[in-house]
Structure formats: structure tokens, C-alpha cells
C-alpha positions in Angstrom: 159.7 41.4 -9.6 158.3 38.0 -9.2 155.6 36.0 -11.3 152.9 33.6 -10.0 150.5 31.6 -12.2 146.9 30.9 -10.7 145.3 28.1 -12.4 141.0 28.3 -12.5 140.6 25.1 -14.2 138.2 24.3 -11.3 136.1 27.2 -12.0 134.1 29.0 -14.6 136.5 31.4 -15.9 133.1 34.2 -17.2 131.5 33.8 -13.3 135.5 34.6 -12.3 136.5 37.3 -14.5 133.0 38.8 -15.0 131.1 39.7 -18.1 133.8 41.9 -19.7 136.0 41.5 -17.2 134.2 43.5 -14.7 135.2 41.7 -11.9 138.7 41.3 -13.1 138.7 45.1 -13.2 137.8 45.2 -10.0 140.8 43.0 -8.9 143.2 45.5 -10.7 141.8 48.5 -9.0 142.5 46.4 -5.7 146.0 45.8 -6.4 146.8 48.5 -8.8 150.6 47.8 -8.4 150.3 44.3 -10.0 150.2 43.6 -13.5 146.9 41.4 -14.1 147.0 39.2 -17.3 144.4 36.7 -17.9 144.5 33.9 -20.9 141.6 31.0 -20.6 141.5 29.0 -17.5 144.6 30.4 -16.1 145.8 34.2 -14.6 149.4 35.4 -14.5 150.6 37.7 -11.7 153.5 39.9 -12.0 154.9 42.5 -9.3 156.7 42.5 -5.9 156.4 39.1 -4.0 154.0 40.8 -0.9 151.3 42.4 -3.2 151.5 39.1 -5.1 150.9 36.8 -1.8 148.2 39.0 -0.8 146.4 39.0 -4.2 146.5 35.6 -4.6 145.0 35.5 -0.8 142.1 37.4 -2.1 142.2 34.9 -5.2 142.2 31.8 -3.2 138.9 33.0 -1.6 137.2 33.4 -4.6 138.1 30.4 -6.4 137.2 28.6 -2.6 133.7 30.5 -2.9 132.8 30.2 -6.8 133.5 26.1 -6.3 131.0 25.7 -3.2 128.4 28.2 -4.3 129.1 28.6 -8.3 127.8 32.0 -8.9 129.3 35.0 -7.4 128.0 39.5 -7.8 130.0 41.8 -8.5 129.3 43.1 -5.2 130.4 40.3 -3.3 133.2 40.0 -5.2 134.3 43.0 -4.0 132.8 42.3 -0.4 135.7 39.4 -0.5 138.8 41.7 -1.9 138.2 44.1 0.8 135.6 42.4 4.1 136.9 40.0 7.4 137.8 37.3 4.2 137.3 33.8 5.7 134.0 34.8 8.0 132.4 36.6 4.8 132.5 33.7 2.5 132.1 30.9 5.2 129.1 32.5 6.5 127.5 33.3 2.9 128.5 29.8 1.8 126.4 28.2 4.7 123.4 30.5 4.2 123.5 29.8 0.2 124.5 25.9 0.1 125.7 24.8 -3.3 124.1 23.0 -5.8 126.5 23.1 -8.6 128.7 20.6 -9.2 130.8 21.3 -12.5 131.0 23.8 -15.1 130.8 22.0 -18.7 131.9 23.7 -22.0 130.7 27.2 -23.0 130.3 28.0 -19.3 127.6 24.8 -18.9 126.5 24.4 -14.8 125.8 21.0 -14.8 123.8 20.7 -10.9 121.9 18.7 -8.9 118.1 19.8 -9.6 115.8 17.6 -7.8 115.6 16.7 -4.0 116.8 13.4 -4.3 119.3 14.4 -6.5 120.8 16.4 -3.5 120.8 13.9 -1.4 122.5 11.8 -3.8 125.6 14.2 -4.1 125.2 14.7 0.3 125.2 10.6 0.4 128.7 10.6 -2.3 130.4 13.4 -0.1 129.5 11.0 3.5 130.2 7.8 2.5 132.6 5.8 0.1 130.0 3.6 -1.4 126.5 4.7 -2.6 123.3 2.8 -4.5 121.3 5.0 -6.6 118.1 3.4 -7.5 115.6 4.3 -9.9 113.6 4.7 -13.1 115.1 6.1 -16.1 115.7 9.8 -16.5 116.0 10.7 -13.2 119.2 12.1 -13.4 121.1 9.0 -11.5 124.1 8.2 -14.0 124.2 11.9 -15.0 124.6 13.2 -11.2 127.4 10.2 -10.2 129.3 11.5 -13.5 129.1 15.1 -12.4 130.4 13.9 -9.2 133.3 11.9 -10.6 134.5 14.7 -12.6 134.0 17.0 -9.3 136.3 15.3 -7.7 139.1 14.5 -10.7 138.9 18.2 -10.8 139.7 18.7 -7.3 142.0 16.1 -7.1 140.4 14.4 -4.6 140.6 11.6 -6.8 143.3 10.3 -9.5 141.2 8.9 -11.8 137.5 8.2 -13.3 136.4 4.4 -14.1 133.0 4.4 -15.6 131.9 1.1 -16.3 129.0 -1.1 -16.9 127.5 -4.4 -18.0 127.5 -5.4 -21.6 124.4 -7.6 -21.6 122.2 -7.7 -24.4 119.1 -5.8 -25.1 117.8 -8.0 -27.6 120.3 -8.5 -29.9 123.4 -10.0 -29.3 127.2 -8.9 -29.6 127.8 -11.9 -32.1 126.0 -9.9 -34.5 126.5 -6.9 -34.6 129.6 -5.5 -37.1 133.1 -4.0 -35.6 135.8 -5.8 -33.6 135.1 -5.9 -29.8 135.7 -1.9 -29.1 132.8 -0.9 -31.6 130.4 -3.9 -30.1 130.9 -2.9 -26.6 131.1 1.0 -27.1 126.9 1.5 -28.0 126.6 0.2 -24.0 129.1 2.7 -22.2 127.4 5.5 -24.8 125.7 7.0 -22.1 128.5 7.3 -20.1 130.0 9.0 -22.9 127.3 11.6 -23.7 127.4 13.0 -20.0 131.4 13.1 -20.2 130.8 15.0 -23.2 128.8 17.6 -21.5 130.9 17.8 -18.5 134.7 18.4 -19.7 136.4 20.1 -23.1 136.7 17.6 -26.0 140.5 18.0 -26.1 140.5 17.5 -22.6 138.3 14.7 -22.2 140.3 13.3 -25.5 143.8 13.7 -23.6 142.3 12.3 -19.9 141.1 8.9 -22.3 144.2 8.5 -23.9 146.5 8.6 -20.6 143.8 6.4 -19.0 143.1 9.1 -16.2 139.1 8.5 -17.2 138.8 5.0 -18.8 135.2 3.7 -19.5 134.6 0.1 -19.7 132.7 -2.8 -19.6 132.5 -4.5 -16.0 134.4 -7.6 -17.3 137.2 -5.9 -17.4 137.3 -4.8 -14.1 138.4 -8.2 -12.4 141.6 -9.1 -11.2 141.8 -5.0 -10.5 142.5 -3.1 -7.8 140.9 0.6 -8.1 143.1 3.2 -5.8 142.6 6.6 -5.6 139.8 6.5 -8.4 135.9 7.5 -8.4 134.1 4.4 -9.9 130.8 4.2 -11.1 128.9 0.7 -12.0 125.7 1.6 -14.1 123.0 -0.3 -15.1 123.5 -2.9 -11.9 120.5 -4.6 -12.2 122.3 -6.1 -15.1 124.2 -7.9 -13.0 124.4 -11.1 -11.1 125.4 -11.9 -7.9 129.3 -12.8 -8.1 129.6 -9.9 -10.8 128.5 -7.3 -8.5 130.5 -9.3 -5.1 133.6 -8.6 -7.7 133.2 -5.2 -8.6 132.4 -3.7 -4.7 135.2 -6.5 -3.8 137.5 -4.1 -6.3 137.3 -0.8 -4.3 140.9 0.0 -2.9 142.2 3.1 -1.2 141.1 6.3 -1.1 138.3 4.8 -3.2 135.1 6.2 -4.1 131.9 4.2 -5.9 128.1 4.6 -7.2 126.6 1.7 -7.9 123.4 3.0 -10.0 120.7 0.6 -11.1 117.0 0.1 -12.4 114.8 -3.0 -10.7 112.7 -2.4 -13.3 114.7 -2.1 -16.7 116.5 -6.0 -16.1 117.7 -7.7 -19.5 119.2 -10.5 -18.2 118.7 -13.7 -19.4 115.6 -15.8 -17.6 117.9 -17.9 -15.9 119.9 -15.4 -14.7 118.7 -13.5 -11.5 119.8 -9.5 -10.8 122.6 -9.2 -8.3 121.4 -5.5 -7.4 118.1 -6.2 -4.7 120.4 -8.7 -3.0 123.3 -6.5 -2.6 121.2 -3.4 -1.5 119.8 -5.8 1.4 122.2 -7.4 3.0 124.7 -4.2 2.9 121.6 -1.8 4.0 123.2 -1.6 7.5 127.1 -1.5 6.9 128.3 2.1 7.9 130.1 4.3 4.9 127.4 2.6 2.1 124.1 4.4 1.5 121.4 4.3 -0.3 119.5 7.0 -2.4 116.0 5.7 -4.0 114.8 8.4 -6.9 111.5 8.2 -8.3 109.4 9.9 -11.3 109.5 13.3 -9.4 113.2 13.7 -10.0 112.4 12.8 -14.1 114.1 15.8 -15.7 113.9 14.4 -19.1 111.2 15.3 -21.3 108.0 15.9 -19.0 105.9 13.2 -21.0 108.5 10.3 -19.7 107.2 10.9 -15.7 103.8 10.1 -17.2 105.0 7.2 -18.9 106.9 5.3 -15.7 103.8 6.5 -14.0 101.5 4.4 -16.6 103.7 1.6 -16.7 104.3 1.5 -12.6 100.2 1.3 -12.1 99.6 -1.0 -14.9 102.5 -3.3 -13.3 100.6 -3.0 -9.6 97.1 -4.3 -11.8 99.4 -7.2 -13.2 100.4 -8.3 -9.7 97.0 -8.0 -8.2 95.9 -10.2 -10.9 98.2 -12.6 -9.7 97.4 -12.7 -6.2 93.9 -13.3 -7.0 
């Protein structure tokens, strides 16, 4: 008798088991010889080696199915332990393209839920390098997360950097109390809070502490090389033009980046002039970087904040009109 242990950290373990357990029953009754255990994010196998290859055939599938499509019946659970395997779930996965792209705590599908939102996550699997421009809560930071912990999950990637500029807002970093950590951390906060609803506190706690997600302010990011990593640069219109040249000049091997930014939201200092338009020019036409523009129709905040960019976007075409008469 042999052992196996099947790990379905990259799944959600209620959509694999089934609510309870159905669909693990149903894996039992498939392989009655095999003794089935099941303990959190993980499944241990015990029996003879063959039933125990064969199982975790039929396993294999699943997992394959539940992490391109995200919800799976009971019914086509079984249609997988016992149909043509590979035909079954390629052609259902084709007809029924996925949308979700982690599962948070307590079972939490964090997706893709506007148009441009898709494209953003179709851009991020075609090419290393994408801009995501747009207004505030349309989902831009919150999908290139999702996407970063997407692919830490399925080690595509080593690590997560999340970074972005510290400039101030108003009030500057002399001011306010704490050593450096506590002035800069009210910046990456956002990058925080959609960490927080994407992976486990104790796990996010243990992937910050061995550095395999690290979240930082963009000065810290030169002299680096980033290999292997999924980096994100939010809040680029903060930047000028040598911060951004240094940053895209950082990407390294097997290197993925979303550069996410908002024309319209720039706190730089008056003498200072945003990196972000320049960059999206003159690297429009280079093949492997795209660019994803997102507008108040992919707002998924409260519905009163579409009305508001819409407000402030017609009272800003008045303003210019003014001017050019």
C-alpha cells in the first residue's frame, strides 16, 4: 500500500469537495478501493499504486478544470471521473471561458467583472508588459493584484513586487509621525487591502516575511534586477520620466509587469511633469507591451462614483473650451 498527497492550494477546496462533501463522495464511490481523507487545502490517497495513479488522473482534471473555469456541478464532476477525460473538459472549458482569477478567504472569487477588465487579464496572459489606464475604481490595481497572486499560485512566477510612488498628496512625509516604514506604508495601503482579500492572513504574513511578496515604494526598486517575479507599478502618473525609464529598465527574466496609472489623479509637484503619457507613446508600437484604457463603465465601486468621474470629466471638457476661446 502506497500514499500520495494532492495538494488544492490552487483551488477552492468547497467548489472541490462539494457542499458536504458531495462531490468527494462521489470520488469514493469511483474508487471505492482507496481510502479518501481530506484535511483543508490538501487530500491524502492511500491504497495500491495503479488505483492511486488513476485517481489522481481523474484528480488532475479537476483541479485543471476548477482553475480555468472556477465552478464545477456535481454532474460534471462525475461527467469527468467517468467521460473521454481531456476532450470533456477541454471542450467545456472553451465553450465556458473563465473569468475567475483567485479564490480569497472564506471561499472569496475574486474575477474580472467588466469588459475591459477581461481584456486586461487577456492583455497580462499575451504579453510581458501591460499599461492599465484609467479613473479610480475601475478595478485596475485590484485585477493586476489578482493576476499576480494567479500566477505565484501557479508558480508561474517566484515572486510578487508591488510597488508604487511615495509622492505627497498634500502633506508631506517630513511630517507625519513614525520612522520611515509607518510614513511610507499609508501609500502601498491599497496594495495591501487587495492582498488582504486575495490570500489567508497567515499565509500572506509568512509570503511577506520570506520576501516572496514584498510591497514597496518605487525608490527602492533601483539598482534591482526583478527575475522570475510579477511586478506591478501603481499610481504611474506619479512618476517622472527617468523614474518610470528605471523601473521598465528593471524587468529581468521570465518577468512579468503592469504599469497602472491615472492622467487625471497627478500629485506631482508643478515643476515636475508625469512620466506615464510619454511612456505609453513612444512604446505604443513595441511587440509584448499593451495597453488596456478603462473608463467609468468598468467603475465597480459604489454606483454614485461613475457619476462623479462623469461630472468632473464634462466639467474638465467646459474648462478647456474656455481656454481655447
Amino acid at each position: 500500500m502506497t500514499e500520495a498527497i494532492i495538494n488544492l492550494e490552487t483551488v477552492n477546496p468547497i467548489e472541490f469537495f462539494g457542499v458536504n462533501n458531495g462531490k468527494l463522495d462521489l470520488l469514493r464511490k469511483k474508487f471505492p478501493l482507496l481510502k479518501i481523507l481530506s484535511r483543508g487545502t490538501q487530500m491524502k490517497l492511500s491504497g495500491a499504486p495503479e488505483q492511486i495513479e488513476s485517481a489522481r488522473e481523474k484528480i488532475d482534471l479537476i483541479i485543471q478544470y476548477l482553475e480555468r473555469n472556477g465552478h464545477l456541478s456535481e454532474n460534471y464532476f462525475e461527467q469527468i471521473l467517468g467521460g473521454d477525460d481531456g476532450e470533456t473538459v477541454d471542450n467545456f472549458v472553451e465553450s465556458h471561458p473563465n473569468d475567475v482569477l483567485v479564490f480569497g478567504p472564506n471561499g472569496k472569487t475574486v474575477r474580472a467583472r467588466t469588459q475591459n477588465q477581461k481584456k486586461l487579464v487577456q492583455a497580462a496572459d499575451r504579453n510581458d508588459i501591460v499599461f492599465a489606464i484609467g479613473p479610480a475604481g475601475t478595478g485596475k490595481t485590484y485585477t493586476a493584484v489578482a493576476l499576480a497572486v494567479r500566477a505565484l499560485k501557479n508558480k508561474v512566477v517566484k515572486k510578487i513586487i508591488l510597488t508604487r510612488p511615495a509622492v505627497e498628496a498634500g502633506e508631506s512625509l517630513g511630517f507625519l509621525p513614525g520612522d520611515l516604514k509607518e510614513k511610507i506604508d499609508p501609500y502601498l495601503r491599497p496594495l495591501y487591502d487587495a492582498l488582504d482579500d486575495m490570500i489567508p492572513a497567515d499565509k500572506l504574513g509568512y509570503y511577506m516575511s520570506t520576501r516572496t511578496i514584498e510591497v514597496a515604494p518605487l525608490a527602492y526598486m533601483r539598482g534591482r534586477t526583478l527575475d522570475n517575479a510579477f511586478i506591478i507599478l501603481d499610481e504611474a502618473q506619479n512618476t517622472n520620466d527617468l523614474q518610470l525609464k528605471m523601473f521598465l529598465t528593471r524587468i529581468g527574466a521570465n518577468a512579468k509587469a503592469i504599469i497602472t496609472g491615472d492622467p487625471t489623479q497627478i500629485d506631482l509637484p508643478r515643476n515636475q511633469r508625469s512620466g506615464l503619457a510619454k511612456a505609453t507613446r513612444i512604446l505604443k508600437s513595441i511587440d509584448g507591451i499593451a495597453h488596456i484604457e478603462l473608463n467609468e463603465e468598468d467603475v465597480v465601486r459604489h454606483k454614485l462614483v461613475k457619476s462623479i468621474i462623469k461630472a468632473y470629466e464634462k466639467e474638465k471638457e467646459k474648462e478647456e473650451q474656455e481656454i481655447r476661446h
